[in-house]
Z-matrix of the N, CA and C atoms (Angstrom, degrees):
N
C 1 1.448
C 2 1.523 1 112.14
N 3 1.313 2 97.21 1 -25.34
C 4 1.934 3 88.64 2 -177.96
C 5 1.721 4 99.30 3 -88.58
N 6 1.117 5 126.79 4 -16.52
C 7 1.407 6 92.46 5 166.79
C 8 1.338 7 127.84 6 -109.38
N 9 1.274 8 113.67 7 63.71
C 10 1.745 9 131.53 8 179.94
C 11 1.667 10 93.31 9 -115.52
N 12 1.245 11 127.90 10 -174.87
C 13 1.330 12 139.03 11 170.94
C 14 1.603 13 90.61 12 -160.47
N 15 1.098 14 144.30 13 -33.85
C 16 1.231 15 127.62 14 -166.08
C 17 1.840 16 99.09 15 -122.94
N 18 1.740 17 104.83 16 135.64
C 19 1.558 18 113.10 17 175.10
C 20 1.667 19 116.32 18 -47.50
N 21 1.523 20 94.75 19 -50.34
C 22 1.463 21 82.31 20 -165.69
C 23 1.272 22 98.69 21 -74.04
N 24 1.404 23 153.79 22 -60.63
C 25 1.540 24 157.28 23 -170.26
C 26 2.038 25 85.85 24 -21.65
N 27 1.750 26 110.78 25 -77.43
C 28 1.289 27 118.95 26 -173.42
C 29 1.547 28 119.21 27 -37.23
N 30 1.420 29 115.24 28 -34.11
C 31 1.809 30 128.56 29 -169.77
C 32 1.954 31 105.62 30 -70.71
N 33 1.642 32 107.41 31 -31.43
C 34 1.481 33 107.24 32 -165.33
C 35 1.611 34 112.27 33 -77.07
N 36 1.739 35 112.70 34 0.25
C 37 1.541 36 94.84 35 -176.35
C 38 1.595 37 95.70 36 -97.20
N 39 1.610 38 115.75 37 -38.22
C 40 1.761 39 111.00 38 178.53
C 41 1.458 40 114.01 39 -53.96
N 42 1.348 41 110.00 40 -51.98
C 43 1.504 42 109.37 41 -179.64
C 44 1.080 43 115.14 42 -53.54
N 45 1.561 44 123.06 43 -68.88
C 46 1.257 45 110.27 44 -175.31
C 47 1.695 46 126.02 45 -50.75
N 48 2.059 47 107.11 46 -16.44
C 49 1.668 48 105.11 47 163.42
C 50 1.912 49 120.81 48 -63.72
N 51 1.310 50 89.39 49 -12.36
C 52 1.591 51 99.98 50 -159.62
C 53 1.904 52 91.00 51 -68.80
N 54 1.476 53 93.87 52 -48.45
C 55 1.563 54 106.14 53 -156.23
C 56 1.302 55 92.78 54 -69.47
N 57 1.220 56 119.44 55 -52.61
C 58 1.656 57 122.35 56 177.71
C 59 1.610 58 122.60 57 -55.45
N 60 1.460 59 111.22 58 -24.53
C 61 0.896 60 98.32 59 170.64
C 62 1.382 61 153.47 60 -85.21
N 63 2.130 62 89.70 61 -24.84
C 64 1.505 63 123.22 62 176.29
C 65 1.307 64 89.42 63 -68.45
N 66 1.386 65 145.46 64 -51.08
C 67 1.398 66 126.99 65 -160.14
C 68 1.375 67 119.90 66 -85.80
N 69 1.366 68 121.38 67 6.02
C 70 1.478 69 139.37 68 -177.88
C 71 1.885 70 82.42 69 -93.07
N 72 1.294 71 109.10 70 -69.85
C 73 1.201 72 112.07 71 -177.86
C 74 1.370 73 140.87 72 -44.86
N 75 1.576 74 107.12 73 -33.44
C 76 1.200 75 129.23 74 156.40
C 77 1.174 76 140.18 75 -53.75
N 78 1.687 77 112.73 76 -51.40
C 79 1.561 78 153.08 77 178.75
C 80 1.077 79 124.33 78 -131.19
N 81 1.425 80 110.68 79 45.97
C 82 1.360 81 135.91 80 174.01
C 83 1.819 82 94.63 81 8.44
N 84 1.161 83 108.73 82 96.88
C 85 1.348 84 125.69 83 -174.81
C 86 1.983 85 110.08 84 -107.88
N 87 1.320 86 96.71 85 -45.45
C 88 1.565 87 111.59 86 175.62
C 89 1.278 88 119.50 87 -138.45
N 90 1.163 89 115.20 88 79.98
C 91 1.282 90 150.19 89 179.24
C 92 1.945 91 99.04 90 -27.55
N 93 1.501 92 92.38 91 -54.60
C 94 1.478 93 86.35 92 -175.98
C 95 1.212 94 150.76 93 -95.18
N 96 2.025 95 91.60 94 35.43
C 97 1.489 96 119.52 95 177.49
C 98 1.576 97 93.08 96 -122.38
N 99 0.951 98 137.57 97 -15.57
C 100 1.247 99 136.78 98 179.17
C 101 1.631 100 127.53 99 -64.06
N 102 1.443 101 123.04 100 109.86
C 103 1.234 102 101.66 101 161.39
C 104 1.510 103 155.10 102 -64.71
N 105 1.033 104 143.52 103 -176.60
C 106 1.989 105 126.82 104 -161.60
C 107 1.748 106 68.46 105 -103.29
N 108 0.966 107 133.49 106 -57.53
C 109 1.925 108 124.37 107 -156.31
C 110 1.746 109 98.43 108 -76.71
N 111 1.452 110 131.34 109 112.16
C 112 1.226 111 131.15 110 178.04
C 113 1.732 112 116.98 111 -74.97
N 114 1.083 113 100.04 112 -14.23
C 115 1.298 114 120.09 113 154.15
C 116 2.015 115 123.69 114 -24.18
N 117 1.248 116 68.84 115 -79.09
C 118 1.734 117 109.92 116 171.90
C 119 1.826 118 111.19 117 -48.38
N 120 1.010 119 118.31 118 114.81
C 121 1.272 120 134.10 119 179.85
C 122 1.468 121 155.92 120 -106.34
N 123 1.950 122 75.93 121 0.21
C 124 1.534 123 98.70 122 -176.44
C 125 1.321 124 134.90 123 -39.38
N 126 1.230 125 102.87 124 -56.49
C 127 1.658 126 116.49 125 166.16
C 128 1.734 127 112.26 126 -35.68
N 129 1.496 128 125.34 127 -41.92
C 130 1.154 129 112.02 128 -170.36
C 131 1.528 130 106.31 129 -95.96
N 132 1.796 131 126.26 130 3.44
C 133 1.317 132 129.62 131 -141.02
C 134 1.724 133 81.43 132 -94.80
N 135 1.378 134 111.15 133 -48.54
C 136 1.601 135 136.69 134 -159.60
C 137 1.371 136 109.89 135 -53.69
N 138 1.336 137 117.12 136 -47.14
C 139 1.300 138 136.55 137 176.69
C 140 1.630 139 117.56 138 -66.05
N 141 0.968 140 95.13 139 -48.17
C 142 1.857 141 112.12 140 -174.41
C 143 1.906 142 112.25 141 -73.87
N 144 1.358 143 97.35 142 -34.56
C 145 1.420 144 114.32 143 168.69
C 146 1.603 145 120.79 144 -66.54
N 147 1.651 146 106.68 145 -30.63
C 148 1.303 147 119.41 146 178.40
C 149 1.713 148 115.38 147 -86.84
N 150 1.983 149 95.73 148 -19.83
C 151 1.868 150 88.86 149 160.25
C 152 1.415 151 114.44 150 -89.25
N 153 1.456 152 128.46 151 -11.44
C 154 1.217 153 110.69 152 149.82
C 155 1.564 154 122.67 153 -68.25
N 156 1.009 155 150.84 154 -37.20
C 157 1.438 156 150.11 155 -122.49
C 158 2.331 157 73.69 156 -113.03
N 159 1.144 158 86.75 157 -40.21
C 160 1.755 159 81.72 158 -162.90
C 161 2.041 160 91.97 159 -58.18
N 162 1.548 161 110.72 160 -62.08
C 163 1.180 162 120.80 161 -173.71
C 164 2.076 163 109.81 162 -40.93
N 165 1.125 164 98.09 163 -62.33
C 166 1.512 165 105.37 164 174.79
C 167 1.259 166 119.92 165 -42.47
N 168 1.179 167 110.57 166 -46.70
C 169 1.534 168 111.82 167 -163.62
C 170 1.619 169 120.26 168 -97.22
N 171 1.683 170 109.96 169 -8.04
C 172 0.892 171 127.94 170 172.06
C 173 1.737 172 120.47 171 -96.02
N 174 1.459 173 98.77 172 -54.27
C 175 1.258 174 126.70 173 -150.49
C 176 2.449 175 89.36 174 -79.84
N 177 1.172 176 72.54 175 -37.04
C 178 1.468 177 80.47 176 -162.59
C 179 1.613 178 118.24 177 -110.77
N 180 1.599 179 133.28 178 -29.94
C 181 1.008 180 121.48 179 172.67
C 182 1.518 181 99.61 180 -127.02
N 183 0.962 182 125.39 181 18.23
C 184 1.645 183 136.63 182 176.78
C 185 1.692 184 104.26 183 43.51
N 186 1.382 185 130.95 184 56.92
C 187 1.323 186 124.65 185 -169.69
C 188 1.273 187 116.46 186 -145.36
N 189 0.829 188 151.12 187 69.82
C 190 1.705 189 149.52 188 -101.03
C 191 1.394 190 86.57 189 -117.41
N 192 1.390 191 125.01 190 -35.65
C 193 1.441 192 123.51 191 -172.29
C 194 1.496 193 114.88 192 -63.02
N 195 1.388 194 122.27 193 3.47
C 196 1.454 195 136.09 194 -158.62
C 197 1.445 196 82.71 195 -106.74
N 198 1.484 197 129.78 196 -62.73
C 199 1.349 198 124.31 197 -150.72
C 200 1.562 199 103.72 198 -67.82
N 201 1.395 200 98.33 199 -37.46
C 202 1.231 201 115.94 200 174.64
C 203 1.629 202 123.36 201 -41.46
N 204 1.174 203 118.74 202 -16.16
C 205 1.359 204 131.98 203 -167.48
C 206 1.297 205 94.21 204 -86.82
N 207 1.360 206 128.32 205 -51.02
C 208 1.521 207 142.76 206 -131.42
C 209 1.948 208 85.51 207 -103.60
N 210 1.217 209 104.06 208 -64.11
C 211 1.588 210 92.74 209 168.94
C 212 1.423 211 127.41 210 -44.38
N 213 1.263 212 115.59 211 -66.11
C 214 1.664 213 118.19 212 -165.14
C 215 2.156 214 105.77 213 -67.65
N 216 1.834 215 107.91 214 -16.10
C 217 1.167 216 95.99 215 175.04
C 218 1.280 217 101.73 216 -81.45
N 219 1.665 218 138.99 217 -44.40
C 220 1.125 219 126.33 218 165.09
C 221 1.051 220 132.65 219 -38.01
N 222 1.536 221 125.02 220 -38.37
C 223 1.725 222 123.17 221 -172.83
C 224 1.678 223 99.22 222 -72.90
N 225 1.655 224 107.09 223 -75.05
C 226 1.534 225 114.40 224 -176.65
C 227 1.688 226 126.18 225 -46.82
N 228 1.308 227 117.62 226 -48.39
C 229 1.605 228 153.86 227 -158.38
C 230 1.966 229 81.40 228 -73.51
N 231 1.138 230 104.47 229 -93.64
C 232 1.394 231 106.16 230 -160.58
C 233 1.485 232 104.82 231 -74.48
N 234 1.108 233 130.26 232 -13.89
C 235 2.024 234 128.10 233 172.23
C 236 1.695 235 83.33 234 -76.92
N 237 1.007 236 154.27 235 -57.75
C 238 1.625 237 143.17 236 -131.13
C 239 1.592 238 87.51 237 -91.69
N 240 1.703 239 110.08 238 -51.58
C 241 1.810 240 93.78 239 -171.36
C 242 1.041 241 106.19 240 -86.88
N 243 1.643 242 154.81 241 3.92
C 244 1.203 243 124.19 242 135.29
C 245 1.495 244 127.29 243 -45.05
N 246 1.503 245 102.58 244 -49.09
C 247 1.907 246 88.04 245 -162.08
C 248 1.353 247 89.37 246 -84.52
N 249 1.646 248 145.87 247 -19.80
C 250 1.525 249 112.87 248 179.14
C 251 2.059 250 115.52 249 -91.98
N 252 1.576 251 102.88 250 5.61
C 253 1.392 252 107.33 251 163.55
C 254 1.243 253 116.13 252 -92.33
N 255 1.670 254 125.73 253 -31.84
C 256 1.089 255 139.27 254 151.69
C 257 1.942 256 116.70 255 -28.19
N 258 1.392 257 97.29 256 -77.46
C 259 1.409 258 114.28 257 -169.73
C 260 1.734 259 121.79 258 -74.10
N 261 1.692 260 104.18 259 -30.09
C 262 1.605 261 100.71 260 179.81
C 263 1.942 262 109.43 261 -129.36
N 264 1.500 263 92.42 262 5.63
C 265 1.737 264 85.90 263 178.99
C 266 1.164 265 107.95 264 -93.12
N 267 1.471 266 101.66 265 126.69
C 268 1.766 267 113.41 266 177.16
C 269 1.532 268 100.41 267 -118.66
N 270 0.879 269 149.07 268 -13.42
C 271 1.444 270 146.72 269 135.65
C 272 1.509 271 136.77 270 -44.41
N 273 1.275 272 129.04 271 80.31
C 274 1.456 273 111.64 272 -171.86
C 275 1.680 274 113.82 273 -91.55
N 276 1.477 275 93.32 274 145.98
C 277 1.328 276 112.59 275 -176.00
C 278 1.469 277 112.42 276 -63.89
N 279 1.722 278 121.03 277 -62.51
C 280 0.646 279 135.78 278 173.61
C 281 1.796 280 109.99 279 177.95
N 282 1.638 281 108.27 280 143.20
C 283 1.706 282 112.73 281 -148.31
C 284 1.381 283 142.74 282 57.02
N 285 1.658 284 112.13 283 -100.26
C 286 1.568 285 107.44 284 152.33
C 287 2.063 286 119.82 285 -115.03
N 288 1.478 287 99.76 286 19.16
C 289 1.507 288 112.77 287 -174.31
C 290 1.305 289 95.23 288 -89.87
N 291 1.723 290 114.52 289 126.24
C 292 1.634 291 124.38 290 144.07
C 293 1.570 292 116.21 291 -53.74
N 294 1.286 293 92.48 292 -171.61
C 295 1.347 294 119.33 293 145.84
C 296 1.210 295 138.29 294 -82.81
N 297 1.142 296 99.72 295 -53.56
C 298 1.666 297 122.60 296 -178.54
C 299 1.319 298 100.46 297 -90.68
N 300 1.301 299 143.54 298 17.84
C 301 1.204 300 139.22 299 161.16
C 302 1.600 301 106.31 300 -113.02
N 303 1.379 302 117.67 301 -12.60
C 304 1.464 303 104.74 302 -176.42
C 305 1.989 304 99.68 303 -117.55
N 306 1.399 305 93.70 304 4.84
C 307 1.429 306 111.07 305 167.87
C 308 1.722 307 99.81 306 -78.02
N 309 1.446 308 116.74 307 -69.04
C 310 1.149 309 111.14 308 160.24
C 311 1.696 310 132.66 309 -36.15
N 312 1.437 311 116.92 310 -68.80
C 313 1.736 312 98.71 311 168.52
C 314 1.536 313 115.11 312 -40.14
N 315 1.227 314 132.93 313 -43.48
C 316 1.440 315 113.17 314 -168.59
C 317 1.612 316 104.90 315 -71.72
N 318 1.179 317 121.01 316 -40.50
C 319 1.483 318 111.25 317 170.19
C 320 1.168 319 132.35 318 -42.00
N 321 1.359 320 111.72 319 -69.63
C 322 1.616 321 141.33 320 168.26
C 323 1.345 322 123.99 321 -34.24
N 324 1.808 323 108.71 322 -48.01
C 325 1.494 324 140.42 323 142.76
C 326 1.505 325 108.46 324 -44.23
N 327 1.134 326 133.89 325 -82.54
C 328 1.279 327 141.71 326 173.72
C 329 1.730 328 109.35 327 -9.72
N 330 1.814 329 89.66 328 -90.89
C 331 1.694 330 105.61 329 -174.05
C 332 1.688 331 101.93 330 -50.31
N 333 1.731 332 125.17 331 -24.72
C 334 1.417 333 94.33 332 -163.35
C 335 1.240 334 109.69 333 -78.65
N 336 2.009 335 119.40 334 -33.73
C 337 1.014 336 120.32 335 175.99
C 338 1.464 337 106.65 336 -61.47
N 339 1.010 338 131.21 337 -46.42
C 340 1.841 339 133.43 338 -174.13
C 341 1.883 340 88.19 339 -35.02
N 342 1.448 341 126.24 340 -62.34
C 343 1.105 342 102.27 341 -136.88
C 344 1.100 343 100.02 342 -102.54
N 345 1.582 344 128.37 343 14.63
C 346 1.885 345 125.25 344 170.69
C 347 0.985 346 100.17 345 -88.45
N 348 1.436 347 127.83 346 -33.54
C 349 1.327 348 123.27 347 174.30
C 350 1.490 349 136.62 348 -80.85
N 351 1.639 350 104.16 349 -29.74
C 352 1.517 351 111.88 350 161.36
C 353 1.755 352 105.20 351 -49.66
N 354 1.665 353 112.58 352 -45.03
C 355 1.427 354 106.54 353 -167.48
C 356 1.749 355 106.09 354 -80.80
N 357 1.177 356 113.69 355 -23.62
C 358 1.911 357 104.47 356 -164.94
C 359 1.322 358 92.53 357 -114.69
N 360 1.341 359 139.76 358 -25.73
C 361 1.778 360 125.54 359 -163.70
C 362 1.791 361 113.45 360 -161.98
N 363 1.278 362 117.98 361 33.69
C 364 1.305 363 115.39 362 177.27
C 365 1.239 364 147.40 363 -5.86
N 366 1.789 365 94.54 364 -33.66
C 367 1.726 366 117.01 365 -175.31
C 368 1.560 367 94.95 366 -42.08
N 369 1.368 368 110.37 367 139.30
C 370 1.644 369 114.80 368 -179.12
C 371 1.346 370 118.03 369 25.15
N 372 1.270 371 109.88 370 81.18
C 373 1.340 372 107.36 371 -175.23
C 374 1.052 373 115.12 372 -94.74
N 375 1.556 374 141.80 373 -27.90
C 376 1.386 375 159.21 374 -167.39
C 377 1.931 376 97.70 375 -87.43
N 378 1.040 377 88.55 376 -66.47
C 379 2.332 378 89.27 377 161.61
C 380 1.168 379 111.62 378 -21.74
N 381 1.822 380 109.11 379 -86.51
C 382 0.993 381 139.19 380 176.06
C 383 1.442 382 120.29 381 -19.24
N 384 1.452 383 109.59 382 -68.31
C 385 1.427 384 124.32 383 -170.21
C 386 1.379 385 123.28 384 -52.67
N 387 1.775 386 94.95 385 -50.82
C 388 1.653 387 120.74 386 160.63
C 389 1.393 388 122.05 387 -30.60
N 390 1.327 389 109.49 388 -86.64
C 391 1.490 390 127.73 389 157.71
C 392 1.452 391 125.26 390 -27.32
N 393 1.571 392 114.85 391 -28.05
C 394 1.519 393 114.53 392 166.81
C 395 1.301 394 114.79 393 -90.07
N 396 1.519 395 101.15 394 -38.84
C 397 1.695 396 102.92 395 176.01
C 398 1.872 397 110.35 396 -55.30
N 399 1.300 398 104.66 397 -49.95
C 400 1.460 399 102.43 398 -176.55
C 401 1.534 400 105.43 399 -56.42
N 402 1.161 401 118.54 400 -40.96
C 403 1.717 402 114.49 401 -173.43
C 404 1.167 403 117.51 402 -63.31
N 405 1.791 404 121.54 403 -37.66
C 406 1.058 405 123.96 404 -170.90
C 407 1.557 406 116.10 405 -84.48
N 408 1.282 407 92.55 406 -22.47
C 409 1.962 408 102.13 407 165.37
C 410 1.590 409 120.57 408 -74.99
N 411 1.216 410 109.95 409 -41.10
C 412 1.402 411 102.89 410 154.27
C 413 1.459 412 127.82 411 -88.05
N 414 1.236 413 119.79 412 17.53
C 415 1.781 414 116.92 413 169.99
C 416 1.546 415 84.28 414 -90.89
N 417 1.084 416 111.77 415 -36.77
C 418 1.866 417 101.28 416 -162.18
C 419 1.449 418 104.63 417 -84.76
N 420 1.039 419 133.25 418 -37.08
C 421 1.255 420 123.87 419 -174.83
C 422 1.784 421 112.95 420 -92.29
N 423 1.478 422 121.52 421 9.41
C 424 1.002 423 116.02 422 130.26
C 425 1.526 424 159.69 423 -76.59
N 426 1.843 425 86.66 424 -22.66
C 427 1.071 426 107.24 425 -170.58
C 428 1.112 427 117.49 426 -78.07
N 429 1.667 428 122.00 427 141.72
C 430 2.442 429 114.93 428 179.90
C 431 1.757 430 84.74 429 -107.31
N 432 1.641 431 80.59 430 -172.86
C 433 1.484 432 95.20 431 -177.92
C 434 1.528 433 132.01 432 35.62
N 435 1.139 434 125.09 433 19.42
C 436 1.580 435 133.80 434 -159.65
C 437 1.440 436 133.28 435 65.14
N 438 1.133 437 108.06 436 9.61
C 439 1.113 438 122.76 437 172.64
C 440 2.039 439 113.99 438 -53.81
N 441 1.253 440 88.92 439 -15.14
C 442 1.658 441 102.00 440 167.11
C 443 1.607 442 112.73 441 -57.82
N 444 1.088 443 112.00 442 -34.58
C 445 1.796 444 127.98 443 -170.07
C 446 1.925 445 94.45 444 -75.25
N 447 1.108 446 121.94 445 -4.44
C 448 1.680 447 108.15 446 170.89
C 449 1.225 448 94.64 447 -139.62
N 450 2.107 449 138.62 448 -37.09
C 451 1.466 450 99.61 449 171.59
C 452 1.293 451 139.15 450 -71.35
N 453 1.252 452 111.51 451 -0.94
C 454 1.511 453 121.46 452 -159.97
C 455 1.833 454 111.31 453 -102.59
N 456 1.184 455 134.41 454 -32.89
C 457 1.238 456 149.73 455 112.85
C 458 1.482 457 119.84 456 8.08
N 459 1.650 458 87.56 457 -97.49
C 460 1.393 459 132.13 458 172.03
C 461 1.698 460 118.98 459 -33.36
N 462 1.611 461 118.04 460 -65.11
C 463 1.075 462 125.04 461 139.47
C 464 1.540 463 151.55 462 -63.66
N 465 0.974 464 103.43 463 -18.94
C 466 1.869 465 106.88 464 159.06
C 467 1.252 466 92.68 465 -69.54
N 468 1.380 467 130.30 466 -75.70
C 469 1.787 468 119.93 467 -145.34
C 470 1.911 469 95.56 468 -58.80
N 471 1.043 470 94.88 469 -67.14
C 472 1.794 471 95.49 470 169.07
C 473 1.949 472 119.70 471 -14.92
N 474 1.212 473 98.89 472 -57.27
C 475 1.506 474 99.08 473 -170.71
C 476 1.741 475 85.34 474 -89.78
N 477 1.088 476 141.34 475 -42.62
C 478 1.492 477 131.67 476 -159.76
C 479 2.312 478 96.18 477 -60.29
N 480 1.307 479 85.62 478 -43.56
C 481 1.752 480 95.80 479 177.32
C 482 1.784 481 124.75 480 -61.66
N 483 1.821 482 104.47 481 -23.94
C 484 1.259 483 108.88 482 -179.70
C 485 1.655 484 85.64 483 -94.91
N 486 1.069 485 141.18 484 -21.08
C 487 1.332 486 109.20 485 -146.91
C 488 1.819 487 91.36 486 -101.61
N 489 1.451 488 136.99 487 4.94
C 490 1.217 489 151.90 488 -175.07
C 491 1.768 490 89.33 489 -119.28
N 492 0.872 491 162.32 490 74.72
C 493 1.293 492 171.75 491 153.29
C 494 1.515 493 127.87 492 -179.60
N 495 1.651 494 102.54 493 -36.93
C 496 1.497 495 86.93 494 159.55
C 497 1.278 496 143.18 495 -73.57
């Protein structure tokens, strides 16, 4: 998101995931984004969250480095504690959440916000980072069905935006 300058240019890579994704989803097109529960929606949640985060941050507070938070904790944050809650958590938190996998999102969360903000807005950066990491560890480990792919996003940039305005 920070290297777009114009909304619509930024809107054509989510959308076109949206379209790509419902029809993967639809017509089992890519098997190896698909979940076994059809239920489950993640794949299309991620995308749709990123035309908000693009719209918001562009459209409305012109700051791309904000959305930016909510994306890169979603990609890194929740891709890293799946496969290391996946592969070494033998402790469950509660449902299908470890420990050591939601030990991981707050980290992962942590350093990513630590370092968009060390580079674009420092003011309280160690606060800051905290406070997103904790949010984004509990958006995800509340969230079922993938619904993690729009609160976790969705809510970091959200609270990262109230907590720079209030």
């Amino acid at each position: 998101m920070i290297f777009f300058k114009d909304v619509y240019i930024a809107l054509i890579p989510p959308i076109s995931f949206v379209i790509l994704n419902f029809l993967s989803y639809r017509y089992h097109l890519v098997s190896g984004i698909e979940r076994d529960d059809k239920k489950e929606l993640g794949t299309l949640y991620y995308p749709i969250s990123l035309v908000v985060l693009v719209l918001f941050t562009f459209g409305y507070i012109n700051k791309p480095y904000i959305g930016a938070i909510g994306v890169m904790i979603m990609g890194y944050g929740d891709g890293i504690a799946t496969i290391i809650g996946y592969k070494f958590g033998k402790k469950k938190l509660f449902k299908n959440k470890t420990y050591l996998g939601s030990m991981t999102m707050f980290i992962i969360s942590f350093l990513t916000t630590f370092i968009l903000l060390w580079i674009f807005n420092p003011l309280h950066l160690f606060i800051y980072s905290f406070i997103i990491a904790i949010t984004a560890t509990i958006a995800e480990g509340l969230s079922c069905k993938g619904l993690d792919n729009l609160t976790v996003p969705l809510f970091t940039t959200f609270i990262y935006y109230l907590l720079i305005t209030i």
